[in-house]
C-alpha positions in Angstrom: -33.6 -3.2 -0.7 -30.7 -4.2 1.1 -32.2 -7.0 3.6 -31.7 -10.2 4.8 -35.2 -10.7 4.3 -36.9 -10.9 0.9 -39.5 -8.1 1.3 -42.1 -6.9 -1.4 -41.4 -2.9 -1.7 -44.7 -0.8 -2.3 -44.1 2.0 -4.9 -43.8 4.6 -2.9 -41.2 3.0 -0.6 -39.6 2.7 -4.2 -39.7 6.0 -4.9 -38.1 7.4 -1.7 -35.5 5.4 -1.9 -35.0 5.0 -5.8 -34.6 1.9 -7.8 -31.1 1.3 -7.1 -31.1 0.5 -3.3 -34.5 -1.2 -4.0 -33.0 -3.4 -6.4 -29.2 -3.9 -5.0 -28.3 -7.3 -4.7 -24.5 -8.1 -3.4 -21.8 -9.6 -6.0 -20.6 -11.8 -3.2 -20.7 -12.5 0.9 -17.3 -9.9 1.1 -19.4 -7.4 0.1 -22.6 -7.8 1.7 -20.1 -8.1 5.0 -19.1 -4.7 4.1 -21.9 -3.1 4.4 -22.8 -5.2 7.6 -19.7 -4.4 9.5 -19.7 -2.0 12.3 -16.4 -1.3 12.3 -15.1 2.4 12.8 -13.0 1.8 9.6 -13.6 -0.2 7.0 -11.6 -0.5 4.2 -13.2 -2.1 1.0 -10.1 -3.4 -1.6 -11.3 -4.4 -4.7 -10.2 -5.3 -8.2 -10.9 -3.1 -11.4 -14.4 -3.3 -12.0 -15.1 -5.1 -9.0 -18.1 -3.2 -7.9 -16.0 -1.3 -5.1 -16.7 2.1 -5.6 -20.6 1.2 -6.5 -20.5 -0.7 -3.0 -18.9 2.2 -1.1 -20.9 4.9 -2.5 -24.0 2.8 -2.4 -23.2 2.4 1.1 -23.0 6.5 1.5 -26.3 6.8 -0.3 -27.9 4.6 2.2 -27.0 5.8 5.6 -27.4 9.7 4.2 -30.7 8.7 3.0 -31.5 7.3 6.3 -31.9 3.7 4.7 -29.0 1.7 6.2 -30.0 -1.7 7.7 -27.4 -1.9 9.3 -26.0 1.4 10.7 -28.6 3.8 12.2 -28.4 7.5 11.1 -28.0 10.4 13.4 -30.1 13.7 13.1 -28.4 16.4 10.9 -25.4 13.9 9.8 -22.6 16.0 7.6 -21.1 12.9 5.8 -18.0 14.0 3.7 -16.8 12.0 0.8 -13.4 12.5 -1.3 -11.7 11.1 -4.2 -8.3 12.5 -6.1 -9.8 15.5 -8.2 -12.5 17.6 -8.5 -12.9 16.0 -11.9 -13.2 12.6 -11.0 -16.0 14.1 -7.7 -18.0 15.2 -10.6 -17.1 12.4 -13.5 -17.2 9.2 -11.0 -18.8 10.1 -7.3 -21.4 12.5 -8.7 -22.3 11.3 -12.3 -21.6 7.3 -12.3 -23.0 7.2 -8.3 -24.4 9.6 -6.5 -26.6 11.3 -8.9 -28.3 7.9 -9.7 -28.5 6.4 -5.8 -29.6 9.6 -4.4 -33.6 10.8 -6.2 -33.8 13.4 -7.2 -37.2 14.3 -4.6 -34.8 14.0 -1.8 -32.2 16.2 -2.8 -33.8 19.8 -1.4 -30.3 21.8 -2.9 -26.9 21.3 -4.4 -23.8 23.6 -4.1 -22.1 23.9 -7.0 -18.1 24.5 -8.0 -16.8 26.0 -10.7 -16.6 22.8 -12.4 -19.6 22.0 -12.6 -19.0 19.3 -9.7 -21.4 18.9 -6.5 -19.6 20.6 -3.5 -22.8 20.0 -1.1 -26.0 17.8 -2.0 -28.8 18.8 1.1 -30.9 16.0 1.4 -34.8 16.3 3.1 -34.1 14.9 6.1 -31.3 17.5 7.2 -28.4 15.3 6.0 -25.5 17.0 4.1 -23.4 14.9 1.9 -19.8 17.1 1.1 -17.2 16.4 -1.8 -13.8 16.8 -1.6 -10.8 16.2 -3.2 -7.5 14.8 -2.3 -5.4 17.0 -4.3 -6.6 20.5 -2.0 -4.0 18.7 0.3 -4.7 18.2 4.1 -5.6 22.0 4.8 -9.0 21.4 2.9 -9.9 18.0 5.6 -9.5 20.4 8.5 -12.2 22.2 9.9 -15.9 21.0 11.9 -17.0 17.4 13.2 -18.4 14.7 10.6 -20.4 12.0 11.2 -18.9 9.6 8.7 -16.2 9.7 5.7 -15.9 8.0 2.2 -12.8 7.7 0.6 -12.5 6.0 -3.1 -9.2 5.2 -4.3 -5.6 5.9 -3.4 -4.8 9.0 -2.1 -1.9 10.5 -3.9 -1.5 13.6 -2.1 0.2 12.9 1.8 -2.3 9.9 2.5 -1.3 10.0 6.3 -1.9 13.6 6.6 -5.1 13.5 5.5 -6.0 9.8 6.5 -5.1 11.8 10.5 -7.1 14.7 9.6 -10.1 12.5 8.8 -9.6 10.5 12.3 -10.0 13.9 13.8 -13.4 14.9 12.6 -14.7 11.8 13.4 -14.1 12.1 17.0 -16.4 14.3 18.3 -19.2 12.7 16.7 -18.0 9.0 17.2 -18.1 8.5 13.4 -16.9 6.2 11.3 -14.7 5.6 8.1 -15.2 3.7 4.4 -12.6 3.7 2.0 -12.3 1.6 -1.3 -9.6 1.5 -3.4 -7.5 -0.7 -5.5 -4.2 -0.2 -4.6 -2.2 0.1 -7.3 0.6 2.2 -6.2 2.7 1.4 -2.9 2.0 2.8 0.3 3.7 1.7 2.9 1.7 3.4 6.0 -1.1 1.4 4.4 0.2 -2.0 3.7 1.9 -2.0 7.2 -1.7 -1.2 9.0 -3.4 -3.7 6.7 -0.4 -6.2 7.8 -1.3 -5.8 11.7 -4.9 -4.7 11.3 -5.8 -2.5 14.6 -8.8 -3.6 16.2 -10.7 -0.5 15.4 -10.6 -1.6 11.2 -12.0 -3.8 9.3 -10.9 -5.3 5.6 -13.2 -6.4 2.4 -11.5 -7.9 -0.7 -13.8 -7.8 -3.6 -12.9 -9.5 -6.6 -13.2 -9.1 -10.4 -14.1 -12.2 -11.4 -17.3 -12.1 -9.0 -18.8 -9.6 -11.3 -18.9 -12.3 -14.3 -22.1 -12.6 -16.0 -21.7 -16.2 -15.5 -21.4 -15.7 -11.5 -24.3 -12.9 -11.5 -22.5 -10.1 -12.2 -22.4 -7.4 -14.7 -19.5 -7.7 -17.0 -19.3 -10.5 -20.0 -16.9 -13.1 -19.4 -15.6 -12.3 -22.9 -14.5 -9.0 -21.5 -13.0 -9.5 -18.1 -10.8 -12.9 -19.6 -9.6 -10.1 -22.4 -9.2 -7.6 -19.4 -6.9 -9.8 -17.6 -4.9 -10.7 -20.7 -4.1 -7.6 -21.2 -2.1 -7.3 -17.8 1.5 -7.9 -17.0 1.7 -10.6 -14.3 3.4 -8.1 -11.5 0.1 -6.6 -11.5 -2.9 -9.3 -11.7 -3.1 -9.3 -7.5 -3.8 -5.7 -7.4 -6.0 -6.0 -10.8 -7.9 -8.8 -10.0 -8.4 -8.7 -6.2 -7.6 -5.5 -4.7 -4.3 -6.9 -2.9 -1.1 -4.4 -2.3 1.3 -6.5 -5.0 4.2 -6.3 -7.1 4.3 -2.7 -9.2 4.5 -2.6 -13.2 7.9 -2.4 -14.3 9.2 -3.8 -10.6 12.9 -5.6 -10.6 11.9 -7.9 -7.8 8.0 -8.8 -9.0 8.3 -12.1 -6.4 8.2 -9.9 -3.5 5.6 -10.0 -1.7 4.8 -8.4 1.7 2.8 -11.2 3.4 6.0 -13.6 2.4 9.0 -11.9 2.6 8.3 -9.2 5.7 8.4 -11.3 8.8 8.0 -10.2 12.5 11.5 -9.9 14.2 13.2 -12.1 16.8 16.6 -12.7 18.3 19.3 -13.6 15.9 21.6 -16.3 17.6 24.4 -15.6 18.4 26.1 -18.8 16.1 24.8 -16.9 13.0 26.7 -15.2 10.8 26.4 -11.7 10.6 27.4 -9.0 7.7 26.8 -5.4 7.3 26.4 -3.7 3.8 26.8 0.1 3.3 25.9 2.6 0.9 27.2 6.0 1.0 25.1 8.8 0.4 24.6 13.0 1.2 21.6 13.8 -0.7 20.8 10.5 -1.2 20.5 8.5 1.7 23.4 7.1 3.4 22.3 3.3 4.1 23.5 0.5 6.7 22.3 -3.0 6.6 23.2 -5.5 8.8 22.1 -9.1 7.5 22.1 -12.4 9.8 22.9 -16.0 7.6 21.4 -19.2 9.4 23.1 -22.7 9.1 21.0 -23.5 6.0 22.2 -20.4 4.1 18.9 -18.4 4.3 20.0 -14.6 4.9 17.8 -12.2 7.0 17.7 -8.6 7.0 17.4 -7.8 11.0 18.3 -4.0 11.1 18.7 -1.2 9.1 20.1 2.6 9.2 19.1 5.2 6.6 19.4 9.1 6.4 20.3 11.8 4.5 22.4 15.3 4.8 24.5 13.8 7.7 28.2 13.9 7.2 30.0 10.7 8.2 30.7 10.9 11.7 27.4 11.0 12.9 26.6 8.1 10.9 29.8 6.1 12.6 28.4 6.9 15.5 25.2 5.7 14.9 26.7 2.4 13.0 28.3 1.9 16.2 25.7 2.3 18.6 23.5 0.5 16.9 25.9 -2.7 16.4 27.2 -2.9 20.4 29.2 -5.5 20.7 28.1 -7.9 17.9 30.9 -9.5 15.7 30.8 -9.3 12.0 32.1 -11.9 9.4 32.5 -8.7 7.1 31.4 -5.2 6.4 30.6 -4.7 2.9 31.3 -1.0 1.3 30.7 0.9 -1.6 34.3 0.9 -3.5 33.2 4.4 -4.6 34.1 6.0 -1.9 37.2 5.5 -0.9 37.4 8.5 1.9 34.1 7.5 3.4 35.9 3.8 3.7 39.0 5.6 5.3 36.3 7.0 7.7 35.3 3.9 8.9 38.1 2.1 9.3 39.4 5.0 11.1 36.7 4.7 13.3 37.5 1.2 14.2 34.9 0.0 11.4 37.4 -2.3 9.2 35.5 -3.0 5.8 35.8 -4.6 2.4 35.6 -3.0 -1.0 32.1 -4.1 -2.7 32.8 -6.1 -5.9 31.4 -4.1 -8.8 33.2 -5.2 -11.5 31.2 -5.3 -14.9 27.9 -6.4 -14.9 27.9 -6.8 -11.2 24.5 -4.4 -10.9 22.7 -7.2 -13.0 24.0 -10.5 -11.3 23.6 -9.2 -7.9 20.0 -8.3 -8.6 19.4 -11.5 -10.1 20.9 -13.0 -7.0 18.6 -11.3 -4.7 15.8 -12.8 -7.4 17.4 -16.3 -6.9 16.8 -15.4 -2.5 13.3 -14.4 -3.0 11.9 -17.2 -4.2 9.9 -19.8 -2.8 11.8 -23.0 -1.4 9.5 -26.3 -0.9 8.9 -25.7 2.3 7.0 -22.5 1.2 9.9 -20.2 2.9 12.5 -18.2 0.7 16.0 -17.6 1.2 16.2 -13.9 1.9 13.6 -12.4 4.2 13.2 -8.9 5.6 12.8 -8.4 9.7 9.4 -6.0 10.2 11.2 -2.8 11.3 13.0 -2.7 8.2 10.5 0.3 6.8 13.0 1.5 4.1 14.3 -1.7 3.1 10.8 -3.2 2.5 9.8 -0.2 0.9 12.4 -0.4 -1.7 11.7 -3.9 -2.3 8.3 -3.0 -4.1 8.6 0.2 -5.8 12.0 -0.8 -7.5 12.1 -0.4 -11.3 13.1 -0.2 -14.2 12.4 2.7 -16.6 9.0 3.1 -18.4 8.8 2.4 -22.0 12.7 2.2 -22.5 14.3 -1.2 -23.5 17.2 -1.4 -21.0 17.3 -3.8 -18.6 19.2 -0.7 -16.3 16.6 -0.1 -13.3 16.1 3.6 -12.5 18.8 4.9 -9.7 16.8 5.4 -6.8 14.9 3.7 -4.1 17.9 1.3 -4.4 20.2 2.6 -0.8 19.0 -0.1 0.8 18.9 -2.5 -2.1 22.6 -1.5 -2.9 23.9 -2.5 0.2 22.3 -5.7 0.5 23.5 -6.6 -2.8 26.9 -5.5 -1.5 26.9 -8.5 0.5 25.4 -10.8 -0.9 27.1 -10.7 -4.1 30.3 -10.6 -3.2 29.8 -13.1 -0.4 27.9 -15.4 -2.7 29.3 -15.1 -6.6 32.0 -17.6 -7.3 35.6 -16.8 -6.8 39.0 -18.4 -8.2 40.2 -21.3 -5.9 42.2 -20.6 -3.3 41.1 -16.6 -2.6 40.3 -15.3 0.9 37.9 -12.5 1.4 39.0 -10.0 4.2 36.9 -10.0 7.2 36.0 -7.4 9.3 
């Protein structure tokens, strides 16, 4: 059993709380943290294969059971746990967990769905263990107080609506939150909580390669070496250790959250500064204003994005939000010659943004050439923390799947565009003796 002492278990201590919480051993210290931690949230990241889920829904077995040794158990608990379908409650939480943590002479009833999937499992000690699923949406997490909740994996349907829903059942009752996952779509919510962690939450990393036979795990090492072959480099972070990474198919797989998204401060005043814009109705409409330092790093320090405004409410808003800094040049899309007209008439002079063939390609390769690490372990292009969009675009740019083009798809790129409005045709090399326009 779960101890820090090594204690003989009689068979009927065995039998009430079956073999598998008799016999659990941890894969590593992260994980036997986890289930020591008495935070209100945990959130346990791990790998593929990584022994997350069997951790997290261990953990649910134990304290429903009334076998935690670490979290006491109140009278009565309703524990909810969820994943993304019914189908995976039934194929993963019930079959490959629950059913075989839970024996079967402590389960007094189940409630079953039309599935064929566990909506309710009663336990003999009053405890109720309820299964949902993500994809009901955020109308199905609404409803009475729980004592505890267990999420596996990524939520695909409104995360935050449901992630708030979930906060508010555990209110009443002072409960508490697990949720493991390997995170291998972006959400930016998430990876800007886990990037300023509140004191209320607490974070476990659990990695493949500590489930290696050879490290006293479960898988061959024949199998997890072929495993991570098999992967495309943007994704071995999130694979391997459960970390928010570069996406399959990303244009910019160097970008990295923990690297490239720093906290803000006060540009100088002696630094250059440029905005890049990128017209939009439907599409987002997107201003970025960029600050270059004396040893030509560039930082993005401010950013404006919306959609179904017409133009004068975004001058206005350009304008408010730039006061009374001076610009070395704005930076337009040439596409859109009335929306330029706009601006200047507005007092907003601007320069056409050089798309000339290929220009899509090289400017993305020069953003590439920014976002790499310099030898003093700091790129040349970094993003200011409220930049929300910008970031965001960042990591879930890319190119098509399965098609041989090296064309990314058009969209999540507004804030990209304009960045590479700038820097491209500040930056690519231009016949001697030619002056760029400033504005």
């Amino acid at each position: 059993m779960l101890t820090e002492q090594e204690n003989i278990l009689s068979l009927s201590e065995i039998h009430k709380i079956g073999e598998h919480i008799a016999l659990w051993r941890p894969l590593s210290t992260e994980q036997r943290e986890y289930h020591a931690s008495q935070a209100i949230l945990r959130w346990l990241m791990g790998g593929n294969q990584s022994g997350k889920s069997y951790a997290n829904m261990l953990d649910l077995a134990m304290v429903a059971l009334g076998v935690h040794p670490y979290r006491k158990t109140p009278k009565n608990a309703l524990y909810w746990a969820a994943t993304e379908s019914w189908e995976m409650v039934r194929d993963i939480l019930w079959e490959q967990y629950l059913d075989k943590f839970i024996p079967k002479n402590r389960i007094v009833h189940i409630d079953w769905g039309s599935g064929k999937e566990p909506r309710k499992i009663h336990i003999d000690n009053g405890n109720i263990i309820q299964l949902k699923a993500f994809n009901q949406k955020r109308v199905s997490f609404q409803g009475r107080a729980i004592d505890g909740f267990y999420g596996d994996e990524q939520c695909l349907h409104d995360f935050m609506g449901i992630f708030q829903e979930v906060q508010a059942r555990l209110l009443k009752k002072e409960g508490f939150l697990s949720w493991s996952m390997t995170p291998i779509i972006p959400q930016m919510e998430f990876e800007e909580r886990i990037a300023e962690l509140p004191e209320t939450d607490a974070i476990f990393y659990l990695d493949l390669n500590d489930n290696r036979i050879s490290r006293g795990g479960y898988i061959s090492d024949e199998r997890i070496d072929a495993k991570i072959a098999d992967w495309a480099d943007e994704v071995l972070l999130t694979r391997v250790e459960g970390k928010f990474s570069s996406y399959l198919g990303a244009v910019f797989k160097t970008f990295n959250r923990s690297i490239h998204v720093i906290d803000p401060f006060e540009i100088p005043e002696d630094w250059e500064k440029y905005r890049g814009i990128d017209f939009g109705y439907s599409a987002p409409f997107a201003c970025i204003w960029l600050a270059k330092d004396g040893d030509d790093n560039w930082y993005v320090y401010r950013e404006y994005y919306k959609n179904r405004t017409g133009i004068q409410d975004h001058i206005r808003a350009i304008k408010q939000l730039s006061g009374d800094e001076k610009y070395r040049s704005t930076v337009a899309d040439p596409e859109d010659p009335e929306g330029r007209a706009d601006l200047r008439k507005a007092g907003i002079l601007n320069i056409a943004a050089d798309k000339g063939a290929g220009s899509v390609n090289r400017g993305i390769e020069l953003m590439q050439s920014k976002l790499k690490i310099k030898q003093n372990g700091k790129p040349s292009l970094s993003i200011l923390r409220p930049c929300r969009n910008t970031s965001k675009e960042f990591s879930v740019y890319r190119y098509p799947d399965n098609e041989r083009t090296d064309h990314p798809v058009k969209e999540n790129d507004h804030c990209l565009d304009a960045i590479r409005y700038v820097l491209y045709t500040m930056l690519k090399p231009r016949k001697k003796g030619r002056v760029l326009f400033t504005a």
